[in-house]
MARBABA-325089 format. One record per residue (C-alpha): x, y, z; chain; residue in one letter. Coordinates in Angstrom, 3 decimals. Layout:
BEGIN
nuke u=X; v=Y; w=Z; mol=A; type=A
...
# end
This chain:
BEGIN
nuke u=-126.922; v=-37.603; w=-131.512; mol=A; type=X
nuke u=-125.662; v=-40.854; w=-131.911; mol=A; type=X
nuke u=-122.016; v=-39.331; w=-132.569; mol=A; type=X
nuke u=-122.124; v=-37.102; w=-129.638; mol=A; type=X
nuke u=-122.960; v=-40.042; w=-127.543; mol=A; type=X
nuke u=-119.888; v=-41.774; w=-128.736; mol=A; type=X
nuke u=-117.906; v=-38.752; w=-127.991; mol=A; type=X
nuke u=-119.260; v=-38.304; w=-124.436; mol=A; type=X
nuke u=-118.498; v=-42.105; w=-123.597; mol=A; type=X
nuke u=-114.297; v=-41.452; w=-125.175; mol=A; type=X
nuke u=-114.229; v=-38.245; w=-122.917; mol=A; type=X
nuke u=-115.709; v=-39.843; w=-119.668; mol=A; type=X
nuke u=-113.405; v=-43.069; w=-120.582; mol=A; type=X
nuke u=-110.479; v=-40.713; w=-121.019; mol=A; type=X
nuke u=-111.173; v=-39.030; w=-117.935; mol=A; type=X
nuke u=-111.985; v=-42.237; w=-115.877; mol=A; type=X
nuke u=-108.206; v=-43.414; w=-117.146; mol=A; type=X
nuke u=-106.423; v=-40.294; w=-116.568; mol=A; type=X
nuke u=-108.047; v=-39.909; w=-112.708; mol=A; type=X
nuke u=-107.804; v=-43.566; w=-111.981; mol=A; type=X
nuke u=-104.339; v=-45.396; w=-110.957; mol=A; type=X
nuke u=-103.574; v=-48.374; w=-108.736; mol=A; type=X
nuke u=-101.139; v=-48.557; w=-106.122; mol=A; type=X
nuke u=-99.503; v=-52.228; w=-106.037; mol=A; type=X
nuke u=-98.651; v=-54.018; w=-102.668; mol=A; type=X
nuke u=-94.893; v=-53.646; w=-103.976; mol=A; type=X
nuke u=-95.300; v=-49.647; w=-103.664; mol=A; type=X
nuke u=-96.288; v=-46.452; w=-102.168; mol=A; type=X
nuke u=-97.298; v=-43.459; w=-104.576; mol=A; type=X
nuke u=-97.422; v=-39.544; w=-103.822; mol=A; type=X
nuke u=-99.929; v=-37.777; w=-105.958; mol=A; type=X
nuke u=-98.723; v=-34.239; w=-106.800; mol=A; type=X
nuke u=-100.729; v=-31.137; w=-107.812; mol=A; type=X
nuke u=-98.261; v=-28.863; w=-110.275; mol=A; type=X
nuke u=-95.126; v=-30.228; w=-108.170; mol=A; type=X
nuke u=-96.895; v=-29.692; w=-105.295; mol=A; type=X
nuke u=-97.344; v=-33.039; w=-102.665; mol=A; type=X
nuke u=-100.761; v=-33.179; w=-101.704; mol=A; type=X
nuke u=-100.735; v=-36.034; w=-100.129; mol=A; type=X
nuke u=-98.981; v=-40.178; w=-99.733; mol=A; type=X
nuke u=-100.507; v=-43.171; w=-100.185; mol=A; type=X
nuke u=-98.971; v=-46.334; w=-98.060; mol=A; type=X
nuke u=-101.858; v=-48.514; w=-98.779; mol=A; type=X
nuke u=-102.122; v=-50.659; w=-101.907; mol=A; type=X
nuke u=-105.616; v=-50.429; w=-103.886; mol=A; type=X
nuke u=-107.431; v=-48.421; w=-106.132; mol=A; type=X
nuke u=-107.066; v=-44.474; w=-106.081; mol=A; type=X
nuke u=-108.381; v=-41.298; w=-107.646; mol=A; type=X
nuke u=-106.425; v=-37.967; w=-108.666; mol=A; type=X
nuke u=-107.517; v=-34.656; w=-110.787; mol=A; type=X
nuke u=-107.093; v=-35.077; w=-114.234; mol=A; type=X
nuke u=-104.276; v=-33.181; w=-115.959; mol=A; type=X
nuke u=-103.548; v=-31.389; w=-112.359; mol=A; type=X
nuke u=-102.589; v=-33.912; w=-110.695; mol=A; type=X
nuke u=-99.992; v=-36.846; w=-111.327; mol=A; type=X
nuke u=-98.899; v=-39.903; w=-109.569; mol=A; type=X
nuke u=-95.086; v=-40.737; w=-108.074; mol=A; type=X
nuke u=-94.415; v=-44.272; w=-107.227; mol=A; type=X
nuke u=-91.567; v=-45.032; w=-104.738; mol=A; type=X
nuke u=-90.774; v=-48.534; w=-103.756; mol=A; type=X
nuke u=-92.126; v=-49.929; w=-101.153; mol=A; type=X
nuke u=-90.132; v=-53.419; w=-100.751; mol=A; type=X
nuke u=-86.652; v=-53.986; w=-98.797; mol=A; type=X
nuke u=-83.799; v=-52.565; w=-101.140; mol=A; type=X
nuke u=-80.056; v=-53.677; w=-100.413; mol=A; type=X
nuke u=-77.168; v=-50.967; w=-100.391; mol=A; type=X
nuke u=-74.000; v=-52.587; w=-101.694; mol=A; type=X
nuke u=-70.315; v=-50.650; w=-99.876; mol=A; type=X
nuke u=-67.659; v=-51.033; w=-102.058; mol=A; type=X
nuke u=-64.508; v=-53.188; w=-100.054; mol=A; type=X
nuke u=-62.388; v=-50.853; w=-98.156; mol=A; type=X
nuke u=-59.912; v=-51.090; w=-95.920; mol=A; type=X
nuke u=-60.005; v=-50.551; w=-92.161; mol=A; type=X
nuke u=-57.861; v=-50.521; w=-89.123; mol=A; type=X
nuke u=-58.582; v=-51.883; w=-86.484; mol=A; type=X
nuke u=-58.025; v=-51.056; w=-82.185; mol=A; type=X
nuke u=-54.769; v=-53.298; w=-82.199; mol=A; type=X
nuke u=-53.094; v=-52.165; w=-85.442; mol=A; type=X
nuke u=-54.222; v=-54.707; w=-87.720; mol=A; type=X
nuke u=-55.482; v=-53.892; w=-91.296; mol=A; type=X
nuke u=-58.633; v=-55.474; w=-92.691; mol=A; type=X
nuke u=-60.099; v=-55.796; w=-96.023; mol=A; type=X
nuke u=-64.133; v=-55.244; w=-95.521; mol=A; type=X
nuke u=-66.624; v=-56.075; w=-97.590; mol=A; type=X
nuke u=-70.275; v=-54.839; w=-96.430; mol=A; type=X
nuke u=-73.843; v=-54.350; w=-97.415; mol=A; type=X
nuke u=-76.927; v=-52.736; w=-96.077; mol=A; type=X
nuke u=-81.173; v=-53.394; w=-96.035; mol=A; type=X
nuke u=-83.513; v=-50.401; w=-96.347; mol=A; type=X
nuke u=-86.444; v=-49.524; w=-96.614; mol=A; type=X
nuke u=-88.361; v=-46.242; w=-97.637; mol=A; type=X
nuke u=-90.133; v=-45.595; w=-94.342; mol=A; type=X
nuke u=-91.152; v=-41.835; w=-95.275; mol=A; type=X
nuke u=-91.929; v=-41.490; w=-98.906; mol=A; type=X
nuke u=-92.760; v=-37.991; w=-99.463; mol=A; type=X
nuke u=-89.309; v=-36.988; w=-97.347; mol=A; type=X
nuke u=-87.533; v=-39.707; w=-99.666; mol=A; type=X
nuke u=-88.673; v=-37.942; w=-102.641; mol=A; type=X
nuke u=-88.634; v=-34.324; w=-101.733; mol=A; type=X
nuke u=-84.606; v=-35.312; w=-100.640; mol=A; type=X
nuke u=-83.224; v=-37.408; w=-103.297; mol=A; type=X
nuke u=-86.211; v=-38.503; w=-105.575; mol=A; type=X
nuke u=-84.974; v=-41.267; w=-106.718; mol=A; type=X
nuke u=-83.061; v=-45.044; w=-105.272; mol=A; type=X
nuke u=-80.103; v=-44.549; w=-107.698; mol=A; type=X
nuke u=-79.445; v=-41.319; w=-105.957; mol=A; type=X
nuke u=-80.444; v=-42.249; w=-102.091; mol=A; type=X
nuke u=-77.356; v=-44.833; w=-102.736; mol=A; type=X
nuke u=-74.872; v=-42.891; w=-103.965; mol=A; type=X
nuke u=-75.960; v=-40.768; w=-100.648; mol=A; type=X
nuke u=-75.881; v=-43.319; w=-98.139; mol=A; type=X
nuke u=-72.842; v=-45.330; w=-99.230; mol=A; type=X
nuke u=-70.663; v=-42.612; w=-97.851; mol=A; type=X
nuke u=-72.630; v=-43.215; w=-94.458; mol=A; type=X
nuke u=-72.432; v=-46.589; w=-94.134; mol=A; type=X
nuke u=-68.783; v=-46.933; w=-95.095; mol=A; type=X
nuke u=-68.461; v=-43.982; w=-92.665; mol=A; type=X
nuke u=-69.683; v=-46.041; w=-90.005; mol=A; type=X
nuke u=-68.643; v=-49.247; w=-90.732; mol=A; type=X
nuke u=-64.742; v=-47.775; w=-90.322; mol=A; type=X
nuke u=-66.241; v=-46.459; w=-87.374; mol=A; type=X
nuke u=-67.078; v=-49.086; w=-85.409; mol=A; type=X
nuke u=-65.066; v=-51.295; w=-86.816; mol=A; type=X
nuke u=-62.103; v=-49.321; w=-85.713; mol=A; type=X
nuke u=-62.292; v=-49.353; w=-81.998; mol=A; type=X
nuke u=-62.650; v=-53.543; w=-82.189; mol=A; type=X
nuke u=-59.798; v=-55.815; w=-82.225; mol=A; type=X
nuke u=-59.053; v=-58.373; w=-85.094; mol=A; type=X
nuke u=-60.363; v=-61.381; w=-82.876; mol=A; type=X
nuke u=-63.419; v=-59.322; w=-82.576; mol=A; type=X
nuke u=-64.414; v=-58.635; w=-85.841; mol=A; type=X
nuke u=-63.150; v=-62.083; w=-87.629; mol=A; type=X
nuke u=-64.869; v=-64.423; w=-84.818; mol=A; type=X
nuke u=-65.741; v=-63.511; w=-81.692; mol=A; type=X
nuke u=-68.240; v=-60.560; w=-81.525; mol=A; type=X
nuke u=-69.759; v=-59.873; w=-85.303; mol=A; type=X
nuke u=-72.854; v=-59.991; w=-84.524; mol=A; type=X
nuke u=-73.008; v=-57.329; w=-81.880; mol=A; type=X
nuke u=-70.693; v=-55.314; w=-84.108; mol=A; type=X
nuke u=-73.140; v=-55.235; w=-87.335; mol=A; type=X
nuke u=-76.048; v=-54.471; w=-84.430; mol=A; type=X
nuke u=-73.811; v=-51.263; w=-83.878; mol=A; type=X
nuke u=-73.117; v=-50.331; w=-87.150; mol=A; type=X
nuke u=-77.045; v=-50.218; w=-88.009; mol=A; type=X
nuke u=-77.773; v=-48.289; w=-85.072; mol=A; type=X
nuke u=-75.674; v=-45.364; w=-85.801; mol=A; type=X
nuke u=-76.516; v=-45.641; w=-89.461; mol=A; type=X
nuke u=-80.211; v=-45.106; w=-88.465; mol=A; type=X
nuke u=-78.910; v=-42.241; w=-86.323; mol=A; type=X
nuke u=-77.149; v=-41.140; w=-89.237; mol=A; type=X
nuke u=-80.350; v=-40.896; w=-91.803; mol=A; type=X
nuke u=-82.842; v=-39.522; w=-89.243; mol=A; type=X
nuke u=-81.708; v=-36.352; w=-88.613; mol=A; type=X
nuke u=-80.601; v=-32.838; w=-90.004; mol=A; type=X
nuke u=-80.038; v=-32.907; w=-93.837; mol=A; type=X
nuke u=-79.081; v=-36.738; w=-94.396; mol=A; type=X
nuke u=-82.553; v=-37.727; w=-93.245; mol=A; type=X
nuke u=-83.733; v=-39.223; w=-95.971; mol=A; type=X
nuke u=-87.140; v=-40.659; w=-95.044; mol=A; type=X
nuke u=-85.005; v=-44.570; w=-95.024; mol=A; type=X
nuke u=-84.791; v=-46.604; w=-92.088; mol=A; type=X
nuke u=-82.151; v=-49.727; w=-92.233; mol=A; type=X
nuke u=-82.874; v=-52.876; w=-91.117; mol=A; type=X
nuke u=-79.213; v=-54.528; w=-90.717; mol=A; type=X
nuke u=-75.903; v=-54.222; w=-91.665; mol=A; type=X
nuke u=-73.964; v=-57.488; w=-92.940; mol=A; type=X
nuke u=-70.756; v=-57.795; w=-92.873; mol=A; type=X
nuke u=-69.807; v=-60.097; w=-96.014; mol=A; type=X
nuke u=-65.951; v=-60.690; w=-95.603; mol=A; type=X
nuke u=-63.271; v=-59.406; w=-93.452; mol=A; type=X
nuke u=-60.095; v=-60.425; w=-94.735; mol=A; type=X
nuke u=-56.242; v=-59.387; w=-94.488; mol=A; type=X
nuke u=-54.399; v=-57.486; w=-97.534; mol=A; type=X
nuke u=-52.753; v=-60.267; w=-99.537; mol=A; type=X
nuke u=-49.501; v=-59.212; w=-98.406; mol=A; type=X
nuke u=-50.041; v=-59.232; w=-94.696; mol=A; type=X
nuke u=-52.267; v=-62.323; w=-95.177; mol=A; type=X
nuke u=-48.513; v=-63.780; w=-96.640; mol=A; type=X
nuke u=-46.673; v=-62.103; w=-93.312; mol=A; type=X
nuke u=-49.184; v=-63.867; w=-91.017; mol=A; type=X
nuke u=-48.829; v=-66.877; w=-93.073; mol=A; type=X
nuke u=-44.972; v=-67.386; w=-93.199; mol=A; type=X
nuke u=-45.130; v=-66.452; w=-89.358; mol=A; type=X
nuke u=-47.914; v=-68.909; w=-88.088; mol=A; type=X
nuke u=-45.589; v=-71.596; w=-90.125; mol=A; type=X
nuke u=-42.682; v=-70.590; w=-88.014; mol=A; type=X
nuke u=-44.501; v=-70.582; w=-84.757; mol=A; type=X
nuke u=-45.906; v=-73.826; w=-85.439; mol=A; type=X
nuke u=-42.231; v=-75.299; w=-86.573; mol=A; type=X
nuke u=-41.237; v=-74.516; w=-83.436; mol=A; type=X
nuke u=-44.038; v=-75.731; w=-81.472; mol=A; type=X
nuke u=-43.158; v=-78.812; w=-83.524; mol=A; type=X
nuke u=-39.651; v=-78.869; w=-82.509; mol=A; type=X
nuke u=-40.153; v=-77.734; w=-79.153; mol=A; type=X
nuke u=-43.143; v=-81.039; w=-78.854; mol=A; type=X
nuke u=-40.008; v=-83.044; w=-80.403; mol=A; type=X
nuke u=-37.541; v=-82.174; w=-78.141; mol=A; type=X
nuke u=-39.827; v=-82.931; w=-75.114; mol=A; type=X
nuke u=-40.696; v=-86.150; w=-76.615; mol=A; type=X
nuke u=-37.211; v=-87.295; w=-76.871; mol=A; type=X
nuke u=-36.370; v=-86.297; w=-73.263; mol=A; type=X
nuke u=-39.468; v=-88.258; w=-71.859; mol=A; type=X
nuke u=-38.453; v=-91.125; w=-74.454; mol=A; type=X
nuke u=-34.615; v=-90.940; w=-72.768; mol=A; type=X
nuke u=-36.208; v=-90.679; w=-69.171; mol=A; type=X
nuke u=-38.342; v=-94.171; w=-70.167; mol=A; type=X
nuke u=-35.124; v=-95.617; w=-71.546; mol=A; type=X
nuke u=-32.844; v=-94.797; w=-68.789; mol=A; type=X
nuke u=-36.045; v=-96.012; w=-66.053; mol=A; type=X
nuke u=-36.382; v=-98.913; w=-67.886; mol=A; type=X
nuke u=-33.034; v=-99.809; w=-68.260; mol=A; type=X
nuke u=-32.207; v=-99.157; w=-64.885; mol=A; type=X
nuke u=-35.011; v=-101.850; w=-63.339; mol=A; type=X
nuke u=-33.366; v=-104.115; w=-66.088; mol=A; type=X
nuke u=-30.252; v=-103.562; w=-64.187; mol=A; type=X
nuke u=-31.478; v=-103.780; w=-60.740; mol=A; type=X
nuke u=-34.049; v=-106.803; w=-61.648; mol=A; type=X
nuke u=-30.651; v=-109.023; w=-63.309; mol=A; type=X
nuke u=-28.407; v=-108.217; w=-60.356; mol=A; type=X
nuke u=-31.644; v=-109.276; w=-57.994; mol=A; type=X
nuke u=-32.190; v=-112.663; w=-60.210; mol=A; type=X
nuke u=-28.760; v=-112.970; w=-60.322; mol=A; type=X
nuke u=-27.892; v=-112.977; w=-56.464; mol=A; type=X
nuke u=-31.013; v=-114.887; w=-56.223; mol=A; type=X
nuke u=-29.594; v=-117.462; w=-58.481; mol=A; type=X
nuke u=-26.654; v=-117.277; w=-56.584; mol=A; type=X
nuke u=-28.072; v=-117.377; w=-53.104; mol=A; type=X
nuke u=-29.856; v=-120.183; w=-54.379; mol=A; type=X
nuke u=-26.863; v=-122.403; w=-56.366; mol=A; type=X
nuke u=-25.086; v=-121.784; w=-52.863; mol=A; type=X
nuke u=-27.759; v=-123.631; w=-51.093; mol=A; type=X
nuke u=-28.116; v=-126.365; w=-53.775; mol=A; type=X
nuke u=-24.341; v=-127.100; w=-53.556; mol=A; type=X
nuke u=-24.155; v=-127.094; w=-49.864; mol=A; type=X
nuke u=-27.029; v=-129.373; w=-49.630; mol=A; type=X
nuke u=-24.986; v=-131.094; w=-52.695; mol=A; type=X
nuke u=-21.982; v=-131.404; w=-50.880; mol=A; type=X
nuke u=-24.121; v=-132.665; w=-47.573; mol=A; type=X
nuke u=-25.687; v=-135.434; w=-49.369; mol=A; type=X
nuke u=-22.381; v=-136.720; w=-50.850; mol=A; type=X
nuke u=-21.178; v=-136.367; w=-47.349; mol=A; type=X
nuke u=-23.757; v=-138.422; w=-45.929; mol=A; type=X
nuke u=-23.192; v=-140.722; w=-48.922; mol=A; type=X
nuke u=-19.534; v=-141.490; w=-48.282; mol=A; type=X
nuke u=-19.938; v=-141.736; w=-44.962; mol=A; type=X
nuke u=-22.850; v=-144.458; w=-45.058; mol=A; type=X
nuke u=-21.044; v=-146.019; w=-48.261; mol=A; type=X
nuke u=-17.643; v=-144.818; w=-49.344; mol=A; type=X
nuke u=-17.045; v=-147.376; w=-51.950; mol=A; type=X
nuke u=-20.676; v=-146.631; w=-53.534; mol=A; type=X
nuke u=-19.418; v=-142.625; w=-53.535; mol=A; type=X
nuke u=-16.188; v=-143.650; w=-55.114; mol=A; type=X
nuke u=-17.328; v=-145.223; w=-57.610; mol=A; type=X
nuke u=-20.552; v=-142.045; w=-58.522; mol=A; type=X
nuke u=-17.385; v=-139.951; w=-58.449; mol=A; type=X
nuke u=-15.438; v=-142.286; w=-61.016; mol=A; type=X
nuke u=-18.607; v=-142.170; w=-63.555; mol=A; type=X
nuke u=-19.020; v=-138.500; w=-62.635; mol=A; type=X
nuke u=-15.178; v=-138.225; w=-63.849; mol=A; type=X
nuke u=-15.770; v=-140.356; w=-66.678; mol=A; type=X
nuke u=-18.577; v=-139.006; w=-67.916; mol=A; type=X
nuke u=-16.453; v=-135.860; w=-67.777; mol=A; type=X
nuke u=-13.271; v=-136.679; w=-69.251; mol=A; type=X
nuke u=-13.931; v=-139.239; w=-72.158; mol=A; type=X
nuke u=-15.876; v=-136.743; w=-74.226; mol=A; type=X
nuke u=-15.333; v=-135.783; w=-77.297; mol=A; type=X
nuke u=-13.217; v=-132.980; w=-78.363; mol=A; type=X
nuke u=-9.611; v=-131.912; w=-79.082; mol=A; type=X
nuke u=-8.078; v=-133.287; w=-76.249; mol=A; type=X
nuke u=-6.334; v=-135.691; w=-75.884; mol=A; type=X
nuke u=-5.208; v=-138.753; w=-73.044; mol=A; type=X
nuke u=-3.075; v=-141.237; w=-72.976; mol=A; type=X
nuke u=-3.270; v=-143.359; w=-70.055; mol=A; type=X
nuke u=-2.360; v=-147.346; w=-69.488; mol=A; type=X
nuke u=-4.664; v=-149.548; w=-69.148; mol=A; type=X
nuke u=-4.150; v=-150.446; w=-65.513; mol=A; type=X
nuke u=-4.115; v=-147.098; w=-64.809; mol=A; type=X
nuke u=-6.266; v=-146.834; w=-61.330; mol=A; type=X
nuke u=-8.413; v=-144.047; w=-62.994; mol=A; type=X
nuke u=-10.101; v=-147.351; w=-65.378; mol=A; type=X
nuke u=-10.195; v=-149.620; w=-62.338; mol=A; type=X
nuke u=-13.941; v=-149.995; w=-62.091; mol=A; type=X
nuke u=-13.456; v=-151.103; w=-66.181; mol=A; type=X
nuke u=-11.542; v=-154.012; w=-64.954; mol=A; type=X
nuke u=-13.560; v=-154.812; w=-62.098; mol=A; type=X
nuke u=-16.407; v=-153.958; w=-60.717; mol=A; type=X
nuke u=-15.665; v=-153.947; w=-57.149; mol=A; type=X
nuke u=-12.265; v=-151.283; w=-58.391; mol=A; type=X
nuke u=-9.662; v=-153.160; w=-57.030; mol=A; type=X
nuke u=-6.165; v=-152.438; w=-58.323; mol=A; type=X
nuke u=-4.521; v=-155.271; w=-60.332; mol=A; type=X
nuke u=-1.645; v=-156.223; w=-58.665; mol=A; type=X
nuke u=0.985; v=-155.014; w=-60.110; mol=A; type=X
nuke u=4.140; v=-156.715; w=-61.618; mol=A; type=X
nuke u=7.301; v=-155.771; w=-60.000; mol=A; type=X
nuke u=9.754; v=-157.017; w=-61.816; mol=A; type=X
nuke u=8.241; v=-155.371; w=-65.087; mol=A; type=X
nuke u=9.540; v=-151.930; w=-65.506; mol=A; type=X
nuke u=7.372; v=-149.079; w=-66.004; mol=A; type=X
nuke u=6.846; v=-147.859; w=-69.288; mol=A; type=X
nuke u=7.320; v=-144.103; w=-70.183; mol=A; type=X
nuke u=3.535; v=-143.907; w=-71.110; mol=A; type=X
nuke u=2.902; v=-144.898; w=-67.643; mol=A; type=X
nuke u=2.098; v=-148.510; w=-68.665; mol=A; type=X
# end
């Protein structure tokens, strides 16, 4: 009795572990009766299934990412890109996902063609500006939308709903990323020259401005100067008037200083005068009288 106890306890334990399973929060699990679905569980926790009648499929239940391999695209204004994308799923209808293409491995072989399908799609009615910078976002919006359209009907639904569509790099081929690079430098040396050449011409306007108001503001200072030199030697020229006629021997003799002052400097010329010449008379007195002179002398060559 004792041994067919034992027995009975390994054959309810064996059944207990063959109709028992647990479905993990990672995963969703379609329990199948000779092939046959009978039914999908969504819900994590513990479940029962017929012995040896039933078994147990487990399809993922977490967000699984679709890698594109890079291809290349045109674009609406003629310009070729280089795109590199990817796609999040998810398995929204498990028993459809299995009864379709059983297994991940095969759903993405499947839906790579689809993506890439659409991705030259919509890619190909933007314009290079769009698609590098200015409207991304609203493009990869686009690209999941008709992807879902894609896997939802007619024989690619696959029981998969995608949740986005990244775009990971857009690029030029190398060798029109070299044309666009050699003509950008061109452009820009001639923006360069072009910025030159209008600097120089400003610089030559400034010039030709400035000296100009040199020109105008020397000839002003000069006649200024000129004006005002006039004015000095006519008021000059009244003073000594006044002066000679108040004192004409006083103005005779500023005169003689003024001439000596003027004529005994140094230098390389040279004078030879006598000594009772009239131009020294204030040297022999200091009224400048003339000596009287002796008339029976005669006059030297010199002047003496």
């Amino acid at each position: 009795m004792r041994s067919i106890f034992l027995v009975l306890i390994a054959a309810l334990a064996f059944l207990a572990y063959n109709s028992i399973f647990i479905v993990q929060q990672t995963q969703q699990a379609i329990v199948l009766q000779f092939g046959d679905p009978k039914r999908t569980i969504t819900d994590p926790g513990l479940e029962f299934k017929i012995p040896f009648v039933q078994n147990v499929i487990f399809i993922d239940n977490r967000i699984l990412d679709l890698d594109s391999p890079a291809q290349e695209v045109i674009a609406s204004d003629q310009k070729r890109l280089v795109v590199d994308a990817f796609a999040r799923f998810r398995i929204s209808d498990p028993l459809k996902f299995f009864q379709r293409v059983v297994s991940v491995e095969r759903a993405s072989s499947r839906l790579s063609p689809i993506l890439n399908s659409a991705v030259r799609r919509v890619l190909g009615r933007a314009t290079f500006e769009d698609i590098v910078r200015d409207n991304r976002p609203a493009l990869m919006r686009q690209i999941t939308d008709q992807v879902n359209a894609s896997t939802r009907s007619g024989e690619t639904d696959f029981g998969v709903s995608f949740i986005d569509v990244k775009i990971r790099r857009a690029d030029l081929p190398e060798a029109n990323s070299q044309a666009i690079y050699r003509r950008m430098q061109t452009e820009r040396q001639q923006e360069a020259a072009e910025l030159r050449a209008q600097g120089n011409e400003s610089a030559q306007r400034v010039r030709a401005r400035a000296d100009r108001d040199v020109t105008v503001l020397l000839a002003e200072a000069d006649r200024e100067s000129q004006q005002t030199r006039g004015e000095g030697d006519a008021t000059r020229n009244t003073i000594f008037a006044d002066a000679y006629g108040r004192d004409p021997e006083f103005f005779a003799f500023y005169r003689s200083m003024q001439a000596y002052e003027a004529g005994l400097q140094s230098g390389d010329t040279q004078l030879v005068l006598s000594p009772n010449s009239d131009f020294f008379r204030y040297f022999r007195e200091s009224s400048g009288a003339a000596a009287p002179r002796d008339l029976n002398r005669p006059a030297s060559p010199t002047g003496e």
